[in-house]
C-alpha positions as CSV (number, residue, x, y, z in Angstrom):
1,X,30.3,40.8,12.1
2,X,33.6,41.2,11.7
3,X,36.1,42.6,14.1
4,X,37.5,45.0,10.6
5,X,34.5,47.6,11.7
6,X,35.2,47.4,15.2
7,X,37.2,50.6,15.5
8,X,34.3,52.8,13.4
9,X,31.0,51.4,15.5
10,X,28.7,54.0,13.3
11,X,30.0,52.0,9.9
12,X,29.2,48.8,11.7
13,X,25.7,49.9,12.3
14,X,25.3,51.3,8.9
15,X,26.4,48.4,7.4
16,X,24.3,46.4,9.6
17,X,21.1,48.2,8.6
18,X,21.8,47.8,5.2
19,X,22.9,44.0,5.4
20,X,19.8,43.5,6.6
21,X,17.4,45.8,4.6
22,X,19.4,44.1,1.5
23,X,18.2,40.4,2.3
24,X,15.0,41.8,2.9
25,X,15.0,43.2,-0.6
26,X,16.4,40.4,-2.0
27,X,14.2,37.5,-0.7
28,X,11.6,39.2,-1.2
29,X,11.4,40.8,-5.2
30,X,14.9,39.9,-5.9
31,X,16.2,43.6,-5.6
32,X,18.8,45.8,-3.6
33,X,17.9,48.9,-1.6
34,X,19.7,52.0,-3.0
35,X,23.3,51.9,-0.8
36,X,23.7,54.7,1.2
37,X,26.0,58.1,-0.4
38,X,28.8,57.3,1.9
39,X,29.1,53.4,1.9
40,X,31.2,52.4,4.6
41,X,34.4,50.4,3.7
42,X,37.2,49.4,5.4
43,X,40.6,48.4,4.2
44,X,41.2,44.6,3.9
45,X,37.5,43.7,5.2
46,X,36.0,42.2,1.6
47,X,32.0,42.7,2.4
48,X,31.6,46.7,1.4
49,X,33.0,46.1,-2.1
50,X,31.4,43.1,-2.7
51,X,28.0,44.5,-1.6
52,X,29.1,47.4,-3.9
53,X,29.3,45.0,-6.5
54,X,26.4,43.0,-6.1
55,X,24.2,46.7,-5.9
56,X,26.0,47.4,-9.3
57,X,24.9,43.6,-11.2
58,X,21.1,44.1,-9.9
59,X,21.1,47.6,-11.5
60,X,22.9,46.5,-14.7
61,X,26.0,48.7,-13.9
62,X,29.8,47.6,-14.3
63,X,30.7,46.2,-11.5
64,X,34.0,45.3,-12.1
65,X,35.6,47.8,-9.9
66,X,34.2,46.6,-6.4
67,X,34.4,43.2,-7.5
68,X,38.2,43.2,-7.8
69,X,38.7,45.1,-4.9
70,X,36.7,42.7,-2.7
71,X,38.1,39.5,-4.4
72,X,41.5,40.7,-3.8
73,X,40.8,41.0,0.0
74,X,38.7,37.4,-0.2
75,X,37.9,35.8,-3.1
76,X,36.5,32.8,-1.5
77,X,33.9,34.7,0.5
78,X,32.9,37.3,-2.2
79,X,32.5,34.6,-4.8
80,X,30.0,32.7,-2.6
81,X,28.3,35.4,-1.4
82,X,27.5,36.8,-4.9
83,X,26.8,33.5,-6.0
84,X,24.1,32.9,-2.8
85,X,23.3,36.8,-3.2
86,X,22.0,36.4,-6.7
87,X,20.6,32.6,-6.4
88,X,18.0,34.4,-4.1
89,X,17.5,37.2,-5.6
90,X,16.4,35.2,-8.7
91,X,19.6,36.5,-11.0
92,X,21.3,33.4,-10.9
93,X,21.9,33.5,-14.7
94,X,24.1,37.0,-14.1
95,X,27.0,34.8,-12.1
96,X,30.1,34.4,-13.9
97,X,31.4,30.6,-15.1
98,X,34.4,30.7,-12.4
99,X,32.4,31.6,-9.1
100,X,31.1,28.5,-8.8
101,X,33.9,27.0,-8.9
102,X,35.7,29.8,-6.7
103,X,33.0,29.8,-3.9
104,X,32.7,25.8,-4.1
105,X,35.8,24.6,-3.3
106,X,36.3,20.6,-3.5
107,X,34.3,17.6,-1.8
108,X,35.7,14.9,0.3
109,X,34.8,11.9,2.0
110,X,36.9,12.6,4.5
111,X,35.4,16.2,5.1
112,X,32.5,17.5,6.0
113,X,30.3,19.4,3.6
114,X,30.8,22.9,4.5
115,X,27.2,25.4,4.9
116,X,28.3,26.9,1.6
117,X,29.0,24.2,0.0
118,X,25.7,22.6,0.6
119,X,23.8,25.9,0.1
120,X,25.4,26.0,-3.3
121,X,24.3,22.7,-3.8
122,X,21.1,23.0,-2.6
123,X,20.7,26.4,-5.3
124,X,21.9,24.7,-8.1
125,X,20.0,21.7,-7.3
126,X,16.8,23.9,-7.6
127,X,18.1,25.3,-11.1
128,X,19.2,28.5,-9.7
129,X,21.9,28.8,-11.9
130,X,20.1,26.7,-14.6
131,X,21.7,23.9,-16.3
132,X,25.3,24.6,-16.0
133,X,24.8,25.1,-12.8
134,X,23.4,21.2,-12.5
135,X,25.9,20.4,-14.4
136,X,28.8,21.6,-12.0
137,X,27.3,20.1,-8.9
138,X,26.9,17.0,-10.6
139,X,30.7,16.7,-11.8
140,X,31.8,17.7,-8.4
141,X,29.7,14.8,-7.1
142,X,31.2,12.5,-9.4
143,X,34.6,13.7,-8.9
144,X,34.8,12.3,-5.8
145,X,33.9,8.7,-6.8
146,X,31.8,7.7,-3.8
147,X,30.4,4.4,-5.5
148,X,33.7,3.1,-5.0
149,X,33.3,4.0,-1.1
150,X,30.0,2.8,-0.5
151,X,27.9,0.1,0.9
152,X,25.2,-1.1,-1.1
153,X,22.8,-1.8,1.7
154,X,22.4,1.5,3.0
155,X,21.8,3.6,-0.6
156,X,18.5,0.5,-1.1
157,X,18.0,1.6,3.2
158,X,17.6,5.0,2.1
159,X,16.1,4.4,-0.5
160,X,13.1,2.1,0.8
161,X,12.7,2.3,4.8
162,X,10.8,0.1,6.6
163,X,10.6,-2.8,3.8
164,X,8.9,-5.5,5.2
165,X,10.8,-8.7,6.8
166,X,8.3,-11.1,4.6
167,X,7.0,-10.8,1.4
168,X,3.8,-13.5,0.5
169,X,3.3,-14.7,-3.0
170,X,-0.1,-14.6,-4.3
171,X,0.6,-18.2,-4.8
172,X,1.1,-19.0,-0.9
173,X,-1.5,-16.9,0.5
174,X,-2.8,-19.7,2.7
175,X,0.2,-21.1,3.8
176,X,2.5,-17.6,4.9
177,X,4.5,-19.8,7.1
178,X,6.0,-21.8,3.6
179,X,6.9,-17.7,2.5
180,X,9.4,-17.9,5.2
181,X,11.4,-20.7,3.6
182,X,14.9,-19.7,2.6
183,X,14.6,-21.4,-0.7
184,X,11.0,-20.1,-1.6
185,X,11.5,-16.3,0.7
186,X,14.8,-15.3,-1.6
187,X,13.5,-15.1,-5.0
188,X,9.8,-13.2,-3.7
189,X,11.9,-10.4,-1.7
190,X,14.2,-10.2,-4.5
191,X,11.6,-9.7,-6.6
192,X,9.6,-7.4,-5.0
193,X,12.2,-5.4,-3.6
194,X,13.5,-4.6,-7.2
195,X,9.6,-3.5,-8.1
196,X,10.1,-1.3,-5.3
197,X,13.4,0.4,-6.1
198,X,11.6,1.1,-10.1
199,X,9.3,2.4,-8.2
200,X,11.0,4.7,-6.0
201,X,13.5,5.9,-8.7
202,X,10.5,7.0,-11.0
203,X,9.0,8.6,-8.4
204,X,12.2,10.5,-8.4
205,X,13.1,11.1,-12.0
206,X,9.3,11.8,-12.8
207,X,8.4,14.0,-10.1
208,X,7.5,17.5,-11.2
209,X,10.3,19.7,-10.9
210,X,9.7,23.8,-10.1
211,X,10.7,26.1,-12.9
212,X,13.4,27.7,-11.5
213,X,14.7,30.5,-13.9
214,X,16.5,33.7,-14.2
215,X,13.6,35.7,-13.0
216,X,12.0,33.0,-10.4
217,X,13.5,34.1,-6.9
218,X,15.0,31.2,-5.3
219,X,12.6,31.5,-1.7
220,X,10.9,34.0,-0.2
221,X,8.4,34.8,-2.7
222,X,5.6,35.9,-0.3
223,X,7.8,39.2,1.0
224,X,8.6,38.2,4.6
225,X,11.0,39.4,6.3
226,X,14.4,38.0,5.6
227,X,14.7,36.8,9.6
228,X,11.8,34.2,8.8
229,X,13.8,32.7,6.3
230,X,16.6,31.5,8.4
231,X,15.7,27.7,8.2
232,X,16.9,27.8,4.2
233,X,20.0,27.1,3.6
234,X,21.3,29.9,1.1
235,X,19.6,32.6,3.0
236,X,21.0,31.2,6.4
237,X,24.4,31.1,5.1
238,X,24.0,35.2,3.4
239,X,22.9,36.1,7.4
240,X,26.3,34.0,8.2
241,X,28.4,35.7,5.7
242,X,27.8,39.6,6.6
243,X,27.7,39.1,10.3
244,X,23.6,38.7,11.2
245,X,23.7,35.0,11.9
246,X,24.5,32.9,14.7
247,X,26.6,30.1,15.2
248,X,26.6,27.7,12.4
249,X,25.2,23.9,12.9
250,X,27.1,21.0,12.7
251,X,28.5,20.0,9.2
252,X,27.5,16.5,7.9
253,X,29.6,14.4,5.8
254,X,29.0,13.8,2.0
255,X,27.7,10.4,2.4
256,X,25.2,11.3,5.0
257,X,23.9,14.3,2.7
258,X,23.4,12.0,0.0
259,X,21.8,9.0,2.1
260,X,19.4,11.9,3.2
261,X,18.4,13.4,0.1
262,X,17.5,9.9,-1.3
263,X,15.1,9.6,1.9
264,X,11.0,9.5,0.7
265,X,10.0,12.8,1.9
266,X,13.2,15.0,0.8
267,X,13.8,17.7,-1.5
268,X,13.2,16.1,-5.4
269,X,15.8,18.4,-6.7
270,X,18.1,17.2,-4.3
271,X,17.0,13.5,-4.4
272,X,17.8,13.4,-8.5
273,X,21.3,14.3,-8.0
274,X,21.7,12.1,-5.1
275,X,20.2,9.5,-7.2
276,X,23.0,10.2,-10.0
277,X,26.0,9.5,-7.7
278,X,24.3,6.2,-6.6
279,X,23.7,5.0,-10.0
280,X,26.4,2.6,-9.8
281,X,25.7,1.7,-6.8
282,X,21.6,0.7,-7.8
283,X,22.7,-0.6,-10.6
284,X,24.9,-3.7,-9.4
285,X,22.0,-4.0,-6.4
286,X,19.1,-4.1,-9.8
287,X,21.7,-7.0,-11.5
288,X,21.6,-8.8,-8.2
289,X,18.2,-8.6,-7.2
290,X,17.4,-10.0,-10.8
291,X,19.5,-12.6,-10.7
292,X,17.7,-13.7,-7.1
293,X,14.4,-13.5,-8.6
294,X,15.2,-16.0,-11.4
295,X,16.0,-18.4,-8.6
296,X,14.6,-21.9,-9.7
297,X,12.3,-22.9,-7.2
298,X,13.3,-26.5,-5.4
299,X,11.8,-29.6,-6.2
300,X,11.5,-30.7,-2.5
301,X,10.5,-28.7,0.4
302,X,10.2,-29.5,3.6
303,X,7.5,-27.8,5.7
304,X,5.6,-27.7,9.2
305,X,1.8,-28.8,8.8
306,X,0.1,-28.8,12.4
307,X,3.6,-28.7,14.0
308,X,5.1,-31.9,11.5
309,X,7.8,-31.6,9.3
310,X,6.0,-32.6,5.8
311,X,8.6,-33.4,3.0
312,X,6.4,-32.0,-0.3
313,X,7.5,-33.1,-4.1
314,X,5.8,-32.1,-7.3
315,X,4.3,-34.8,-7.3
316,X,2.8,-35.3,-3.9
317,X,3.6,-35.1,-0.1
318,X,6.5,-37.5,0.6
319,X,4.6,-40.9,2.3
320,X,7.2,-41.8,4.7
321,X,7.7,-38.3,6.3
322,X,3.7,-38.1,6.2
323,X,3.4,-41.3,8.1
324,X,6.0,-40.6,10.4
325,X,3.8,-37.6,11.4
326,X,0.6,-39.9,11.4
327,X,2.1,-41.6,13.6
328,X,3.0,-38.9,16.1
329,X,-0.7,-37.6,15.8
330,X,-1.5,-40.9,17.1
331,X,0.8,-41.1,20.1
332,X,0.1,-37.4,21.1
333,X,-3.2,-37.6,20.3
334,X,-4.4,-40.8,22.2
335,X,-4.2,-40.6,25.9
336,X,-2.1,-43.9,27.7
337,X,-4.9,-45.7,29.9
338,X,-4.1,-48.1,32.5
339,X,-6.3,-51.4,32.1
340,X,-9.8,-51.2,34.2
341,X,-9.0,-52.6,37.4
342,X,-11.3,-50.5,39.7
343,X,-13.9,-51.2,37.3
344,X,-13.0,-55.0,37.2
345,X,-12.8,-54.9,41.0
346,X,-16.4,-53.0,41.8
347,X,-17.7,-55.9,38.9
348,X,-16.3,-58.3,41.4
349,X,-17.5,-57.1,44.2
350,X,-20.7,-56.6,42.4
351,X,-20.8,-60.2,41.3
352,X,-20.1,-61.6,44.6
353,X,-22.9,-59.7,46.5
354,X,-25.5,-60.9,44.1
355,X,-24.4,-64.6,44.4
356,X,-24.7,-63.9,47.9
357,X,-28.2,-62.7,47.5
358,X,-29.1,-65.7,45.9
359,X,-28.2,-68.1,48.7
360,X,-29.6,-65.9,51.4
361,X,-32.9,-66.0,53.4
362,X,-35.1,-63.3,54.3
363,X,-33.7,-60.0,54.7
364,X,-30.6,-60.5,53.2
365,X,-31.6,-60.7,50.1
366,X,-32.5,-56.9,49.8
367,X,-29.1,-56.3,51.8
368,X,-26.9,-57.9,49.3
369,X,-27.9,-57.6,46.2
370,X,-28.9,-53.7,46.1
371,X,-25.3,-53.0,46.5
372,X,-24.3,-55.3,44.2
373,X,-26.5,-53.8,41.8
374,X,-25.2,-50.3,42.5
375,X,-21.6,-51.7,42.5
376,X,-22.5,-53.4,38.7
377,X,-23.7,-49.7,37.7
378,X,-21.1,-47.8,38.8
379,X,-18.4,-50.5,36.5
380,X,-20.6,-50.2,34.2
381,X,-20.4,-46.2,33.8
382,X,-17.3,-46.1,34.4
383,X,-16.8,-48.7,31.2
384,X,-18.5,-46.4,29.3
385,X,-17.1,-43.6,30.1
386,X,-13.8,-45.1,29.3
387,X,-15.1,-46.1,25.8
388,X,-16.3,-42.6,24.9
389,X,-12.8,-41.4,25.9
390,X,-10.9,-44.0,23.5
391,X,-13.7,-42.9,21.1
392,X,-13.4,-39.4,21.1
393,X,-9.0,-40.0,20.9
394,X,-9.8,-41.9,17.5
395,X,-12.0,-39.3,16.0
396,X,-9.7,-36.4,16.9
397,X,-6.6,-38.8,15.5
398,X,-8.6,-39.2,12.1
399,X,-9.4,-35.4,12.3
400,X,-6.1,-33.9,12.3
401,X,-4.7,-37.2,9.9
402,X,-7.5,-35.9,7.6
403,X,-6.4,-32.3,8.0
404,X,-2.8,-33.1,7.7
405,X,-3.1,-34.7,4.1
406,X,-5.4,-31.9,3.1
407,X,-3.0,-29.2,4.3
408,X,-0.2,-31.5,2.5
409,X,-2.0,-31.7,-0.5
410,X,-3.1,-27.9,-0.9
411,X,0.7,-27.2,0.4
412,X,1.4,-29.0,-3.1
413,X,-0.5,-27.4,-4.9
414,X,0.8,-23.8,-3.4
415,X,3.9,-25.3,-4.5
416,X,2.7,-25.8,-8.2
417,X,1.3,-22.7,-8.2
418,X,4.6,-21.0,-6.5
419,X,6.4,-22.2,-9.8
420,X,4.0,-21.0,-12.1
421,X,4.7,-17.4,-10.4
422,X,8.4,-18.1,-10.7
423,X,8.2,-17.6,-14.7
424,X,5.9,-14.2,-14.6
425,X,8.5,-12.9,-11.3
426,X,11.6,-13.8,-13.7
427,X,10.0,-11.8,-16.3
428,X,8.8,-8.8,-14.6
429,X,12.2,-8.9,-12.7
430,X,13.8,-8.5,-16.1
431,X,11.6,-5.3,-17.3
432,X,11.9,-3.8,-13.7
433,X,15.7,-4.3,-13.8
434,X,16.1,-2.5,-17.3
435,X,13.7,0.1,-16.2
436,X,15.5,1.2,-13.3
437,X,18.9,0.7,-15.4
438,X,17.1,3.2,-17.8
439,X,15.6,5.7,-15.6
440,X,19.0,6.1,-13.4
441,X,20.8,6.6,-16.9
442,X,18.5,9.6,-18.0
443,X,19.9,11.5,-15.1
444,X,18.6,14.3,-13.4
445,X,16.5,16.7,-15.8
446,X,18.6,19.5,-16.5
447,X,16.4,21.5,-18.1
């Protein structure tokens, strides 16, 4: 409140009671309490007349009396405070043309959108003050030329959060890795990042706006107290204005209240003029993004089959970069083997106790040649042993040569089909790219 009532405390409370009984009134059916016989004013304090004022608009009186006697003590405040005053009531068509423009003030980068100023924003947004009142917002937007301030990437951010870091063709389904490559990657995510943007932008420019009209009260429409209505902005800023609020938040910049209204999820009145002052900026990002997706695809590409680097043309994998990787299958794939000495030495030994078997007598026959028959066996399994092992090396060589040229030749025809894509993606690039042209250049629905 402020310190003008200080030195008459009862006209403080009285005008305290009736503040607050007049927001009350005024969120909830859109009309003043009868003011008191003896309305306290105070010289030079602007919020008694314009109260006056605002009691005589509702009940279709003159109210030009009050009105110039509280705009010559403020006319900033009294301007926006009617202009808030009757936005919530649901009178928003009873304003005059130059309070807008009074209460408004100008934009700035380089300043930070004041409450009223968004509040005002917010209400005429909502079609509070109907089409004009669009209208004004919209040219005080534009007025301040922020496509010529702005960076690209963080209007398609706002726009679409949380794209995804790879998009996978149809095309190359079973080979996501080849997605990844630069020359392939570019012209998909271009692609389907411009879908997305159409996408967003009619959600936008299509999404069912709430008749707002003379006699549709801004919020508040239930009859609640005018306390449980602090969170909204043009009420928030009313409490501010004739003392009943607290401390104001922090003020954001223009830039940041524009990213944020072009956020999934916020206010569609808000998000179509939001998407008016980035217009330019989605345009030039729509020319771009076409221009990626008519990429012509390469006629070589080199990718990694089963960890090789596979050089693929149109026509076929290339055959020296395929047998270069046969030929590192077979080196990783075929263990190093020393030659068979333990084996050739137990044959040896072997050998030499049966020939000494042979030219015994008696009993050392049986003690000769059984371990030389259980020296034989045991060369013997390792032998084979060994052979399985070299074995099962050159089936698992010819199993992943065989997989490699099958990967290579479906990687081929991924590619084929890749190309075939490219012509529909150019196409529907096009169409998305004149849509969204389209859709930004209808605007906002003013009506």
């Amino acid at each position: 409140m402020s310190t003008d009532l200080t030195a008459d405390p009862q006209a403080a409370t009285e005008l305290h009671r009736y503040a607050e009984a007049l927001l009350s009134h005024l969120a909830a059916n859109g009309a003043a309490p009868p003011a008191p016989p003896d309305f306290p004013d105070k010289p030079g304090y602007w919020l008694p007349p314009a109260v006056e004022a605002l009691v005589a608009i509702l009940a279709g009186d003159d109210p030009l009396a009050p009105l110039s006697k509280a705009a010559g003590r403020d006319q900033q405040q009294t301007a926006l405070f009617l202009a808030l005053a009757l936005a919530v009531a649901g009178h928003g068509s009873r304003i005059h043309a130059s309070w807008l423009g009074t209460a408004f003030g100008d934009l700035s980068l380089d300043q930070p959108v004041t409450h009223g100023q968004r509040a005002l924003w917010l209400a005429a947004a909502r079609g509070a003050y109907g089409p004009a009142g669009k209208i004004f917002v919209l040219r005080k937007l534009d007025a301040v030329a922020v496509p010529e301030h702005a960076d690209a990437a963080q209007w398609t951010q706002a726009l679409l959060p949380g794209e995804p870091s790879v998009v996978v063709p149809p095309s190359l389904l079973d080979f996501p890795e080849m997605a990844e490559i630069p020359e392939l990657a570019t012209p998909v995510q271009a692609a389907a990042r411009l879908a997305r943007l159409r996408a967003r932008c009619a959600e936008i420019t299509s999404a069912k706006q709430a008749e707002h009209d003379s006699s549709t009260p801004l919020t508040n429409s239930s009859g609640s107290p005018a306390a449980a209505w602090e969170e909204d902005e043009p009420l928030a800023v009313l409490r501010s204005l004739i003392g009943l609020g607290g401390p104001a938040g922090p003020m954001a910049a223009l830039s940041s209240h524009l990213l944020d209204d072009l956020r999934p999820g916020a206010d569609p009145h808000l998000a179509a003029l939001a998407l008016h002052v980035a217009g330019p900026i989605l345009r030039g990002v729509a020319e771009e993004l076409e221009s990626d997706s008519r990429l012509t695809p390469p006629d070589t590409v080199t990718v990694s089959l089963l960890g090789h680097d596979i050089e693929l043309h149109p026509e076929g994998p290339d055959d020296a970069s395929l047998a270069a990787a046969e030929r590192e299958i077979v080196d990783q794939g075929t263990m190093r083997r020393r030659p068979p000495w333990a084996a050739v030495a137990l044959i040896v030994a072997g050998a030499g106790l049966l020939l000494g078997a042979l030219l015994a007598d008696g009993l050392g026959v049986p003690v000769l040649a059984a371990p030389g028959v259980a020296l034989l066996g045991l060369a013997g399994w390792q032998l084979w042993r060994r052979r399985k092992a070299v074995e099962s090396d050159a089936r698992y060589v010819a199993a992943q040569i065989a997989e490699l040229k099958e990967l290579a030749d479906g990687a081929v025809w991924a590619l084929h089909g890749y190309a075939r894509e490219a012509v529909t993606r150019a196409e529907q690039a096009t169409d998305d790219s004149a849509e969204l042209t389209r859709l930004i250049r209808r605007g906002p629905r003013a009506a």
